[in-house]
VEXDREN-2710 file (C-alpha; in Angstrom, 1 decimal):
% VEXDREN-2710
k/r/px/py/pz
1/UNK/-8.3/13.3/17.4
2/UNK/-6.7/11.3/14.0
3/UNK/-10.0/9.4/13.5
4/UNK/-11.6/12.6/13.1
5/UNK/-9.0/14.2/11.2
6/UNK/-9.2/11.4/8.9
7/UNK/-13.0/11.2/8.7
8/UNK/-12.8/15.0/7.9
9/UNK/-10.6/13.7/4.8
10/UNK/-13.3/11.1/3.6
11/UNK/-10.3/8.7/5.1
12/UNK/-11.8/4.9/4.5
13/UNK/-8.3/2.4/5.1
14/UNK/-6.0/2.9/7.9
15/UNK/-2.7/0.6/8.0
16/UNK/-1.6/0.8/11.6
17/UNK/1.9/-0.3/11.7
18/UNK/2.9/-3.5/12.6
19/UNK/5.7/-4.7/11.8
20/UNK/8.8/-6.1/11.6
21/UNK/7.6/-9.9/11.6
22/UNK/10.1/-12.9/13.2
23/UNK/12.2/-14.1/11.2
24/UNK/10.0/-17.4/12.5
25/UNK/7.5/-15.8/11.1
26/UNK/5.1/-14.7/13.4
27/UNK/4.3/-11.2/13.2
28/UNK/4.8/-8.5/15.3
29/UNK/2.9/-8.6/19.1
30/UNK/0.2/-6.5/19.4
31/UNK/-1.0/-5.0/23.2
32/UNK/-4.7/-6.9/23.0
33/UNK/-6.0/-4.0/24.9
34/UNK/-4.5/-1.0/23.0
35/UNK/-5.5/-2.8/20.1
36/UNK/-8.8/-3.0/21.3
37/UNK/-9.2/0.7/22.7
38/UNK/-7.9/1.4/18.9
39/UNK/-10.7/-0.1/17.5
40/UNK/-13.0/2.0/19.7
41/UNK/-12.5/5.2/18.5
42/UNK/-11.7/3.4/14.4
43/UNK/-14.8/1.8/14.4
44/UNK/-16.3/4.0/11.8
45/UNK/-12.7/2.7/9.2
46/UNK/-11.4/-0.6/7.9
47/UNK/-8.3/-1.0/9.6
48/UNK/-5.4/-3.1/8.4
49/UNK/-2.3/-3.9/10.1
50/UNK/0.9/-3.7/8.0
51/UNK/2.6/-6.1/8.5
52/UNK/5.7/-7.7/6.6
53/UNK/9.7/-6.5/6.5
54/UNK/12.4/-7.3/4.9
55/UNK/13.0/-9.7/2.4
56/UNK/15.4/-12.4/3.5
57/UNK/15.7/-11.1/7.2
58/UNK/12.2/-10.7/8.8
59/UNK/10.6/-12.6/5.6
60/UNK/11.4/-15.5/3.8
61/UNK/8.0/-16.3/1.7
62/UNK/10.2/-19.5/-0.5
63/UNK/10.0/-21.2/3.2
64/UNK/7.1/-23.6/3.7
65/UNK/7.4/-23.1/7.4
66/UNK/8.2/-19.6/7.6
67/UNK/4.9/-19.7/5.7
68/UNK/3.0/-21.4/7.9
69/UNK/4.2/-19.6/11.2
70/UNK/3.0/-15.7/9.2
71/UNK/-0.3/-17.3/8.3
72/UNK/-1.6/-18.9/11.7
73/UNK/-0.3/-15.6/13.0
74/UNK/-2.1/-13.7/10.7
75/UNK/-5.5/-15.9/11.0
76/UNK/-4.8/-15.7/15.3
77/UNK/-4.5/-11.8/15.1
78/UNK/-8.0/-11.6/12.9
79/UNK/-9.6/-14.1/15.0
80/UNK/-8.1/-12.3/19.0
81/UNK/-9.5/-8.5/17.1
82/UNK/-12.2/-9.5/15.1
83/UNK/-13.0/-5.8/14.2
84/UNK/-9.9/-5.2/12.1
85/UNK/-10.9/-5.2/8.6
86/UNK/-8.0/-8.0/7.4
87/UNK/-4.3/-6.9/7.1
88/UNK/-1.9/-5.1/4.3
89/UNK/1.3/-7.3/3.7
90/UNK/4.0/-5.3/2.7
91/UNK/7.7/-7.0/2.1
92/UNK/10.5/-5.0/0.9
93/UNK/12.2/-5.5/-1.5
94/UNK/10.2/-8.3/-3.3
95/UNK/11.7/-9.2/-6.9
96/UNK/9.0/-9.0/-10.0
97/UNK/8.8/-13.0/-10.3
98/UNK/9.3/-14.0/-6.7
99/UNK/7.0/-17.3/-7.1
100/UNK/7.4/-17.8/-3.0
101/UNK/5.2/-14.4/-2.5
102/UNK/2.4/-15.7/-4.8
103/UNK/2.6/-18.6/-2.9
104/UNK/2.2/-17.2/0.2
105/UNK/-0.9/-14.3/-1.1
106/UNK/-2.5/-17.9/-2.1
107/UNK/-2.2/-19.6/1.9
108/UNK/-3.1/-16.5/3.3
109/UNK/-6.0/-15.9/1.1
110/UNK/-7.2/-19.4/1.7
111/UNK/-6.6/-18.8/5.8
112/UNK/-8.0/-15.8/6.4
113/UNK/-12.1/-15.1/6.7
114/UNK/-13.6/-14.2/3.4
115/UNK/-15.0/-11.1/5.0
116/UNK/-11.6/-10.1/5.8
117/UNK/-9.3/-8.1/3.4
118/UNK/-5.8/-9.1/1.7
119/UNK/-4.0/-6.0/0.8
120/UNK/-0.4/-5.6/-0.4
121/UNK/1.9/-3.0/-1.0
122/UNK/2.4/-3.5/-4.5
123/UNK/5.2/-2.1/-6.4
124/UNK/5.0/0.3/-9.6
125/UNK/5.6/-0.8/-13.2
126/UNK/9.1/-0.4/-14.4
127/UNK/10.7/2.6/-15.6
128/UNK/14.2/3.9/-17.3
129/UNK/14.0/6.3/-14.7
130/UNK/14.6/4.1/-12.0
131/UNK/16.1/0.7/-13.4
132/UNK/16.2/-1.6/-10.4
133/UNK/13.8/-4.4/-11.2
134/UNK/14.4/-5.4/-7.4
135/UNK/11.7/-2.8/-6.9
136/UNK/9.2/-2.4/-9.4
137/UNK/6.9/-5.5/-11.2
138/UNK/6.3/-6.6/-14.7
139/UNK/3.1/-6.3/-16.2
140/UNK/2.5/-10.0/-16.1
141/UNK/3.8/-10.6/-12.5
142/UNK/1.5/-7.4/-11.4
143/UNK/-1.5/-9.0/-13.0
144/UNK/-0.3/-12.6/-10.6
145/UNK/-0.9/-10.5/-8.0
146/UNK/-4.1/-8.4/-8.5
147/UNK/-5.4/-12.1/-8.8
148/UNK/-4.4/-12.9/-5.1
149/UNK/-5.3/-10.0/-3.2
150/UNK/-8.6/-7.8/-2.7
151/UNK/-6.3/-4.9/-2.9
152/UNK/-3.1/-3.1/-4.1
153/UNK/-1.9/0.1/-2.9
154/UNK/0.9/1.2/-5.2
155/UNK/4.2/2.7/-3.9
156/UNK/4.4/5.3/-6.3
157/UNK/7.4/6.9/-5.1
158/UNK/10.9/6.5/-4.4
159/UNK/11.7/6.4/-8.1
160/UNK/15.0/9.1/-8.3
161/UNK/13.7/11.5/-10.6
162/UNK/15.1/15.0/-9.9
163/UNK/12.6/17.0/-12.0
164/UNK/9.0/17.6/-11.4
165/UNK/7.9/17.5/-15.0
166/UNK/9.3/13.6/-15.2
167/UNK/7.7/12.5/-11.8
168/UNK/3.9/14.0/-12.6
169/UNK/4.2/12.3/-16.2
170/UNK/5.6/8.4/-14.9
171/UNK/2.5/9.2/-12.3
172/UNK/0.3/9.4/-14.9
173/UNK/1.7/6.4/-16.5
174/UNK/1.9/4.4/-13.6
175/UNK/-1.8/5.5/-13.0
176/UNK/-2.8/4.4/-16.2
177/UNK/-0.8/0.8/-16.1
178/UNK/-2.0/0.0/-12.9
179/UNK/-5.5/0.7/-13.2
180/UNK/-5.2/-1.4/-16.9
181/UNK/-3.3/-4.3/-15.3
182/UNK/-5.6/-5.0/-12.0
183/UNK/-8.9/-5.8/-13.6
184/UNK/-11.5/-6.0/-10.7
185/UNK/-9.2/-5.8/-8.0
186/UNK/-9.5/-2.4/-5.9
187/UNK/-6.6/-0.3/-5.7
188/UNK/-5.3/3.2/-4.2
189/UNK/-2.6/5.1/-5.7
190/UNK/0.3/5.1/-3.0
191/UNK/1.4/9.1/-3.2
192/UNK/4.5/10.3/-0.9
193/UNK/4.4/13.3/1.1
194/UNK/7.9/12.1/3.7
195/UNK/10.7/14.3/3.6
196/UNK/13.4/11.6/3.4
197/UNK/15.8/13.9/2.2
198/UNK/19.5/13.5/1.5
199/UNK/18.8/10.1/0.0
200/UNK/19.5/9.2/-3.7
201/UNK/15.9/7.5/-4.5
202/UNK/13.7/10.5/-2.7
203/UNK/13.5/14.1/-3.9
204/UNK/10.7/15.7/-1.7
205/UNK/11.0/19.0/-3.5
206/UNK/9.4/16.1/-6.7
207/UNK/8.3/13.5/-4.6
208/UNK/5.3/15.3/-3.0
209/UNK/2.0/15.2/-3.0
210/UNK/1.4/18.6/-5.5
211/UNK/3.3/16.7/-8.4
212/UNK/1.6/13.0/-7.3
213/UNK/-1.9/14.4/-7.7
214/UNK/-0.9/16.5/-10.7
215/UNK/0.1/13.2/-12.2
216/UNK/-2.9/11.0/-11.4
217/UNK/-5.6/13.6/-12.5
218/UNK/-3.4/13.5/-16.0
219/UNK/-3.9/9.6/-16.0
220/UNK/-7.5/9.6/-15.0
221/UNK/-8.4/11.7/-17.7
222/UNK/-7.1/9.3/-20.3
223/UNK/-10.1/7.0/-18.6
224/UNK/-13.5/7.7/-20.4
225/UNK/-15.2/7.1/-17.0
226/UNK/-13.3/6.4/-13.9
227/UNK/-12.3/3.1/-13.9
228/UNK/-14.6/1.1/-11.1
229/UNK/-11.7/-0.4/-9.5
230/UNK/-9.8/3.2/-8.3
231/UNK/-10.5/3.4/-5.0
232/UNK/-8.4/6.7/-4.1
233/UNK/-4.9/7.6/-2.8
234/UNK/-2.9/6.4/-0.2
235/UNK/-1.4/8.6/1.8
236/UNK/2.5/7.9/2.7
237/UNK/2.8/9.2/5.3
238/UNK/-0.1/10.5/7.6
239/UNK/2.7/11.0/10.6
240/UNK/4.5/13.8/8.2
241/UNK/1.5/15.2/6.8
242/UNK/0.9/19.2/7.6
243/UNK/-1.4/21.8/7.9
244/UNK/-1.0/23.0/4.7
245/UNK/-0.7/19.6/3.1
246/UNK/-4.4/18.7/4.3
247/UNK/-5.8/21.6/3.3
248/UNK/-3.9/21.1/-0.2
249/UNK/-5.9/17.6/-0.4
250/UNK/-8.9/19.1/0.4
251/UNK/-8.7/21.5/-2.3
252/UNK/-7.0/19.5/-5.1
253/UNK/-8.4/15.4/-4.4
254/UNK/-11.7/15.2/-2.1
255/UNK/-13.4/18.7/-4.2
256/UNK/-13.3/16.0/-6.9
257/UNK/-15.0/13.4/-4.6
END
């Protein structure tokens, strides 16, 4: 039943959930033969575990041995399911600068199949809005990245903002940075639609997918031609997504498809 409610959606990426990793660094089991019975009815998708965690308990990147434990994991997974599509590394937090995760995109990059994708969770560009550099990457470090990876899906969320106006004008912004910054590497446009609420750094009544599409229409139109590189939206979370929500995408995103 969700492959073909995500088919219906012109769905292409799905990031089944697989994390945290050791703090070895091997990465979370998987059942082989749920995995496998997964990839049955996902056949028609590229799926691509996310795995990672946090920064300096499940994942420490600056260790060469950590390092090698994740990749050989990483590489054993892709070669025991040889139908996934690659994988989506996603640490949090990760420092704009952290030389340890660059190292780490280059090994894995290197490891894995060349018909296999490296994705990351990237983070957004800074903002005033939201001044914790802890969570958001320079221009230059963002670019390090785009080199490493096949793609970026931007968290493009979680910023603070309390007004709607704000949010739909640092998406379009961030939609225009990011597209800029990554060159030929592919990316989707991370956009909430959670209802984390009673938390200082989420605001659903903001944070939700209305204002996120409002805001990356606004920075596609400052494109002449849609840049070659956009690949779509990312959808944070499917598990929280409604009725009316789908039908809200339908309407406002795939029409323009």
């Amino acid at each position: 039943e969700l492959a073909e409610l995500l088919a219906s959606h012109g769905v292409k990426y799905v990031f089944p959930h697989l994390c945290p990793s050791n703090a070895n660094g091997k990465i979370a089991q998987a059942d082989p033969k749920q995995t496998e019975r997964f990839l049955d009815h996902f056949e028609d998708f590229k799926i691509l575990p996310w795995i990672g965690g946090v920064l300096g308990v499940h994942c420490s990147p600056q260790s060469p041995e950590w390092r090698t434990n994740f990749v050989s994991s990483v590489v054993d997974l892709l070669q025991s399911h040889t139908r996934l599509g690659g994988v989506q590394l996603n640490i949090e937090p990760m420092p704009s600068g952290d030389k340890g995760f660059l190292v780490l995109l280059e090994e894995l990059r290197r490891a894995m199949p060349d018909d296999k994708i490296l994705s990351v969770a990237a983070y957004p560009p800074p903002t005033r809005w939201h001044p914790h550099p802890e969570v958001h990457w320079e221009e230059e470090y963002f670019r390090q990245v785009a080199q490493r990876v096949d793609q970026m899906v931007v968290m493009m969320y979680d910023s603070a903002i309390r007004w709607q106006k704000p949010y739909q004008h640092l998406m379009s912004r961030w939609t225009s940075n990011v597209l800029s910054w990554t060159e030929d590497t592919k990316v989707l446009l991370g956009i909430p639609v959670y209802d984390d609420a009673g938390v200082e750094y989420h605001f659903p009544q903001v944070e939700n997918l209305r204002n996120a599409l409002l805001g990356i229409h606004a920075g596609l139109s400052q494109f002449k031609s849609i840049p070659d590189n956009y690949s779509g939206v990312a959808i944070y979370c499917e598990w929280e997504m409604d009725d009316q929500e789908w039908e809200y995408l339908r309407k406002e995103f795939e029409k323009a498809l």
